[in-house]
C-alpha positions in Angstrom: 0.0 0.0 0.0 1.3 3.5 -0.6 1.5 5.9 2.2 2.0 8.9 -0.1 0.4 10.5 -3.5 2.6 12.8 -5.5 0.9 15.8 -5.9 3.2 17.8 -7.8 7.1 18.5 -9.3 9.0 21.2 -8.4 12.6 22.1 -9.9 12.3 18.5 -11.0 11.6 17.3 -7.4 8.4 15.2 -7.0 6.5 16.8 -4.2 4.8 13.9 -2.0 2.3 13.6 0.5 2.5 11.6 3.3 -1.3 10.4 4.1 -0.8 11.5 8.1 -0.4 15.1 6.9 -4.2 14.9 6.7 -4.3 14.5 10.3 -2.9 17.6 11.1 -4.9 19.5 8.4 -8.1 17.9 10.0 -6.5 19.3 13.4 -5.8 23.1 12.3 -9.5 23.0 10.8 -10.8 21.7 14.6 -9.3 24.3 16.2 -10.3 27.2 13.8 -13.5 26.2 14.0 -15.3 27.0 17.3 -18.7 25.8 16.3 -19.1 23.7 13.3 -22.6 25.7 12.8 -20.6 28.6 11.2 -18.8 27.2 9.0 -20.0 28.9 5.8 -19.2 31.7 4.1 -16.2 34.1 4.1 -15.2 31.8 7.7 -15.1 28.7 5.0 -12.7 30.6 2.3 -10.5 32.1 5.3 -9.8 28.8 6.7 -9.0 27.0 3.6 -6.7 30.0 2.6 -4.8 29.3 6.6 -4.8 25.5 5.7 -3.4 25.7 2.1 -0.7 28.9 3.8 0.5 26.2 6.5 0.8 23.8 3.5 2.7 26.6 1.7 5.0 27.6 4.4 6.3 23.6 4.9 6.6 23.0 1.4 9.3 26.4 0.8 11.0 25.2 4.2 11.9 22.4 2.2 12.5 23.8 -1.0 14.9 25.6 1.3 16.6 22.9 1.6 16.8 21.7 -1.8 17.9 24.9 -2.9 21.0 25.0 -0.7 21.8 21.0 -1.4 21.9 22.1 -5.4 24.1 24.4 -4.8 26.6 21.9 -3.5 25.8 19.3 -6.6 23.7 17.6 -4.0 20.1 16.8 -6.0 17.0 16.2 -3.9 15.0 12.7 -4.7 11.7 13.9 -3.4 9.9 16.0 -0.8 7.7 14.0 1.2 5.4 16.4 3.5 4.4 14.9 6.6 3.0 15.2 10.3 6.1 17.8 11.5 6.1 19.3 8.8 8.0 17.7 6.2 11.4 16.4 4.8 13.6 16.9 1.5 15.0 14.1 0.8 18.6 14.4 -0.5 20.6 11.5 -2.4 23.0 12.4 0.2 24.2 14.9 2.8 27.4 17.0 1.5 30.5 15.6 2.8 32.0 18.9 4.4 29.9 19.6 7.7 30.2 23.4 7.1 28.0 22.4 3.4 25.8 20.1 5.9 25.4 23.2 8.3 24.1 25.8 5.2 21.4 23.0 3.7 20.2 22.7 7.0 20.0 26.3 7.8 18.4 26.8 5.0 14.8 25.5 6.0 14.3 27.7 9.1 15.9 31.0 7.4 12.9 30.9 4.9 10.8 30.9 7.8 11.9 33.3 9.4 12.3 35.3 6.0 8.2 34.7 5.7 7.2 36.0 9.2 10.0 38.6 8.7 8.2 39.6 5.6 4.7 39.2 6.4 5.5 41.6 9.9 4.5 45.1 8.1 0.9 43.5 7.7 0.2 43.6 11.5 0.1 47.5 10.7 -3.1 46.8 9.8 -4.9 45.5 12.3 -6.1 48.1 15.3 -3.6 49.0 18.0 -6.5 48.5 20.5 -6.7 44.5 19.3 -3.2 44.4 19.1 -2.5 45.1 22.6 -5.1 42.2 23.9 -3.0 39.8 22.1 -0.5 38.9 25.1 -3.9 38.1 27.4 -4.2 35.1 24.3 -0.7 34.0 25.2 -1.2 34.3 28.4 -4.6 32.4 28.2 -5.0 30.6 24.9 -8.4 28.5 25.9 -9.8 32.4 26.2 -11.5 34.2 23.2 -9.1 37.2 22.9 -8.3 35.7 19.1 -11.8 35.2 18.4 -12.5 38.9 18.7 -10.0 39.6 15.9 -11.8 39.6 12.3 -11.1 36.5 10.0 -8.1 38.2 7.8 -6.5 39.2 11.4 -6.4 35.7 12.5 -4.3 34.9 9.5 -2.1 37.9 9.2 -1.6 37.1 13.1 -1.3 33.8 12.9 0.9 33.3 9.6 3.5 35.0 11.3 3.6 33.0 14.4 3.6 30.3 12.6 6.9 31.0 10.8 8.1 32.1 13.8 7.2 28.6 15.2 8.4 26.4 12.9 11.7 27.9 12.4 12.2 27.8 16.3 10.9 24.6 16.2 13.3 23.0 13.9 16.1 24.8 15.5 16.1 22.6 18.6 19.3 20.3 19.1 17.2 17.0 18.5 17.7 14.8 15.7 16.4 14.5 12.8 15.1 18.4 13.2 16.6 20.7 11.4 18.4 21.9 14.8 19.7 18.3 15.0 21.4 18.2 11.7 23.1 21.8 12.7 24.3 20.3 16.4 25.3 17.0 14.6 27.2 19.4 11.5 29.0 21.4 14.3 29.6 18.3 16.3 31.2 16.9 12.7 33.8 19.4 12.6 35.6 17.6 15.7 34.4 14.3 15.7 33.9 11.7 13.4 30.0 11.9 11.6 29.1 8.7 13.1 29.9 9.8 16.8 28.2 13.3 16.2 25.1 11.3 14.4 25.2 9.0 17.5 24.7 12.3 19.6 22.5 13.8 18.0 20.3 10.7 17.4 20.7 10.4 21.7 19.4 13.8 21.5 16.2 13.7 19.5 14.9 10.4 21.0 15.3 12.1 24.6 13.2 15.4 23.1 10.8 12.8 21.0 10.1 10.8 24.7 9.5 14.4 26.7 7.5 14.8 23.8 5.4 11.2 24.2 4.8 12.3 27.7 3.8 15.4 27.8 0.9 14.2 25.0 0.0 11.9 27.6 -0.4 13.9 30.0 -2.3 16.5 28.1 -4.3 13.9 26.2 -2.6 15.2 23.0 -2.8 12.0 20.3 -1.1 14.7 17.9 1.7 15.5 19.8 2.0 11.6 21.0 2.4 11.5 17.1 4.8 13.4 16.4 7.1 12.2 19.1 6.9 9.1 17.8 7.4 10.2 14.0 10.4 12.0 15.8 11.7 9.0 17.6 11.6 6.4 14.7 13.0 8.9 12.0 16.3 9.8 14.7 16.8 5.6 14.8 16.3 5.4 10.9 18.6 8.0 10.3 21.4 6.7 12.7 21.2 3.4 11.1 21.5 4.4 7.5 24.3 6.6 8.6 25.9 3.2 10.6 25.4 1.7 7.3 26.8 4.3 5.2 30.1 4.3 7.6 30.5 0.0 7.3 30.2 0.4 3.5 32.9 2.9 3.2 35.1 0.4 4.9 34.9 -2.4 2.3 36.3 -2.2 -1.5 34.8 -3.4 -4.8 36.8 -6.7 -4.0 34.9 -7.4 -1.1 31.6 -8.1 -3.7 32.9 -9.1 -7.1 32.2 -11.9 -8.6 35.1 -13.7 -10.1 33.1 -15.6 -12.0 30.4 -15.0 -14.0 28.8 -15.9 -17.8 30.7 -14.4 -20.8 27.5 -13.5 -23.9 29.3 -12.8 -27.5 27.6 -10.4 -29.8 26.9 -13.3 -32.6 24.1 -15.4 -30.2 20.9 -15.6 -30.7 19.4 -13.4 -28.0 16.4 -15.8 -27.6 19.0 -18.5 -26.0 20.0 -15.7 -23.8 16.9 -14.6 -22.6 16.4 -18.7 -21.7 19.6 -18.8 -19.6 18.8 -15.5 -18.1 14.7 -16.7 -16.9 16.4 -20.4 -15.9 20.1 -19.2 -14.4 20.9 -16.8 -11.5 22.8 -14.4 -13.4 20.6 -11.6 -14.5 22.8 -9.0 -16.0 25.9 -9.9 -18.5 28.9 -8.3 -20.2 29.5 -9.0 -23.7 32.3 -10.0 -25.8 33.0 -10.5 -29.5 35.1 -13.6 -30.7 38.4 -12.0 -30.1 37.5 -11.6 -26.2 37.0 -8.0 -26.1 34.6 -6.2 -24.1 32.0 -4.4 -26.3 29.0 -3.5 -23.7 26.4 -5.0 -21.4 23.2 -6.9 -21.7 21.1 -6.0 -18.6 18.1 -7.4 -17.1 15.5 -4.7 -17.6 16.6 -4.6 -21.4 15.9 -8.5 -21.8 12.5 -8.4 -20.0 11.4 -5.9 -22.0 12.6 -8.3 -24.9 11.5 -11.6 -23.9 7.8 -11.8 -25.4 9.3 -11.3 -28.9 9.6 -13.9 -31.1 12.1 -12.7 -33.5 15.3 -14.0 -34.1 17.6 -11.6 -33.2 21.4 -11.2 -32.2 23.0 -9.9 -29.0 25.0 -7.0 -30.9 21.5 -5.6 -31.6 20.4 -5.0 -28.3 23.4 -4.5 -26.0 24.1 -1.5 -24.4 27.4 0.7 -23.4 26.3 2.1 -20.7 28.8 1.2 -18.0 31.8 2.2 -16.6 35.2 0.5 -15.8 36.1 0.0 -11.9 39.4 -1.5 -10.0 39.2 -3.9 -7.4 40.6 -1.3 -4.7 38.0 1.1 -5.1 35.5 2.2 -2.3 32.2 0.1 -2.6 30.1 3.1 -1.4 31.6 5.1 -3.9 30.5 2.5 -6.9 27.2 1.7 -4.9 26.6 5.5 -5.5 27.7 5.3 -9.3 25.5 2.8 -10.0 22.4 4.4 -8.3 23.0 7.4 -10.1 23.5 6.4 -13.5 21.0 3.5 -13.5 24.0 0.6 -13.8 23.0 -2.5 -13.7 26.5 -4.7 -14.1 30.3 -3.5 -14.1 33.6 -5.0 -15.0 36.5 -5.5 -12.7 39.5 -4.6 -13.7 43.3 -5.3 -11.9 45.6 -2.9 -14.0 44.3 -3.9 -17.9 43.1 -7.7 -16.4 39.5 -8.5 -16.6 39.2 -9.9 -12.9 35.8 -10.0 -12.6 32.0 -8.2 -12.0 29.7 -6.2 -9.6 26.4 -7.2 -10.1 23.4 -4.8 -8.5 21.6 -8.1 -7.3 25.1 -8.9 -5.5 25.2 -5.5 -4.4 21.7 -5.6 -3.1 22.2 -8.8 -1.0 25.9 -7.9 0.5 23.6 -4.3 1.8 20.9 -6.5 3.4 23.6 -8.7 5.3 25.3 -5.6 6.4 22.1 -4.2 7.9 21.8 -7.4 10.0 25.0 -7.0 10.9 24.2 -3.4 12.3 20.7 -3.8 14.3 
């Protein structure tokens, strides 16, 4: 089942939403609403332009974000929006923790830059309502808010809210915005793990204060986000555990010595046999003198295998791939071959053809190194 729809692309980016965001947009309408009876009218318009501004305001946090990680050659796989807000998800984080600092800067500076913005608007509304406003801090059950008209709710309230969020994500607790700062600073004297492992400590302490206070206060929203918080600080430390072990091993620590040569003169229907029957999904191929003259991968032959025509190899390989060494760092090539779509690579030792890396090996060596890490 799919616990998001793609409702739109931005700069590229697909623009997700995560089903739980509906929760919180049900919540916001609750408590704009004071009785349902009134909801009609100019009160209907106002609150669905607050609901789609809150939307709004998430959605260029991230884009903050993304904007910042572009500039670093760092591309952003999707924005998924969700219960605290939302999260751009990056391929990776830059390497330097001062880069990692900026992109995470980024989300609560456009926040601030909104409410910033938006401040000359308050101008507008009476000094006489303005100066009941701290009773509604003071107070917030009371109806000091509810004597403001319905466009001085939202001037009002779109500021605070930009206010909010950015001091929101500011705090030290993974993975908030503040928690990727602490864990960047933390980076520049520690290793990333140890400064993930902090700030990971961090954010599950915050998410548990979090988990409490809901209970107390009979707060399911809050109990939900403290548990949104909690998981996402574990998933993050893990993939970051994971990232660290990969970096450790080289491409000699997957490839396969050996593995099924394909020339360029067979008939591709034998292939596509061996390759429904045999474990070997993805080939190099070879003409008759033993050279190398591209690949033959597994999405190209499925694509191929209802066909009925007789047809040679050489018409359907590709030469899309790259040439690796044996020494080089697996996370590097991992990241090679999930950028450029690679399916199978040759191993080379100086001009000698040692052997391949195989996605599906690739794939199986990541799941045994999770189990390694829980």
């Amino acid at each position: 089942m799919h616990t998001s729809i793609q409702i739109a692309k931005i700069w590229g980016i697909p623009v997700r939403l995560h089903w739980t965001f509906v929760l919180v947009l049900g919540w916001l309408v609750y408590l704009g609403i004071p009785d349902w009876q009134y909801f009609r009218g100019q009160r209907a318009l106002w609150m669905f332009v607050s609901v789609f501004a809150v939307f709004v305001c998430i959605l260029l946090h991230e884009l903050g974000h993304a904007f910042m990680a572009r500039r670093y050659g760092v591309q952003t796989l999707q924005i998924m929006l969700s219960p605290i807000g939302g999260q751009a998800i990056l391929e990776r984080m830059p390497k330097q923790p001062r880069k990692e600092l900026l992109v995470a800067l980024a989300g609560p500076i456009v926040n601030m830059i909104l409410a910033i913005t938006a401040l000359p608007f308050l101008f507008w509304i009476p000094a006489e309502k303005l100066a009941h406003l701290p009773q509604f801090f003071g107070n917030p059950n009371g109806n000091t808010f509810l004597r403001l008209d319905l466009d001085e709710r939202f001037i009002i309230g779109f500021v605070l809210l930009n206010f909010l969020v950015a001091l929101f994500n500011l705090i030290p607790a993974f993975p908030l915005d503040g928690g990727r700062i602490l864990r960047a600073l933390l980076s520049m004297r520690m290793n990333k793990l140890g400064a993930t492992r902090i700030a990971t400590f961090l954010g599950q302490g915050f998410a548990a204060l979090i988990v409490l206070f809901s209970v107390s206060q009979y707060n399911w929203l809050m109990g939900v986000i403290g548990l949104f918080i909690f998981v996402s600080a574990s998933m993050e430390y893990r993939y970051v555990k994971l990232d660290s072990r990969l970096h450790s091993f080289s491409v000699k620590d997957i490839l396969r010595p050996r593995f099924t040569r394909i020339y360029l003169d067979e008939d591709l229907q034998q292939v596509i046999q061996q390759w429904r029957e045999g474990s070997e999904k993805n080939f190099l191929v070879f003409n008759r003198f033993e050279q190398l003259q591209g690949v033959l991968t597994s999405p190209i032959l499925m694509e191929h295998q209802q066909s009925e025509e007789k047809e040679l190899v050489e018409v359907l390989l590709t030469q899309e791939y790259v040439e690796i060494g044996k020494e080089d760092n697996l996370m590097k090539v991992i990241r090679l071959m999930q950028d450029e779509d690679y399916e199978i690579l040759p191993v080379y030792e100086g001009k000698e053809l040692i052997g391949v890396v195989d996605w599906n090996d690739v794939e199986h060596f990541i799941r045994l190194q999770k189990e390694q890490i829980r």
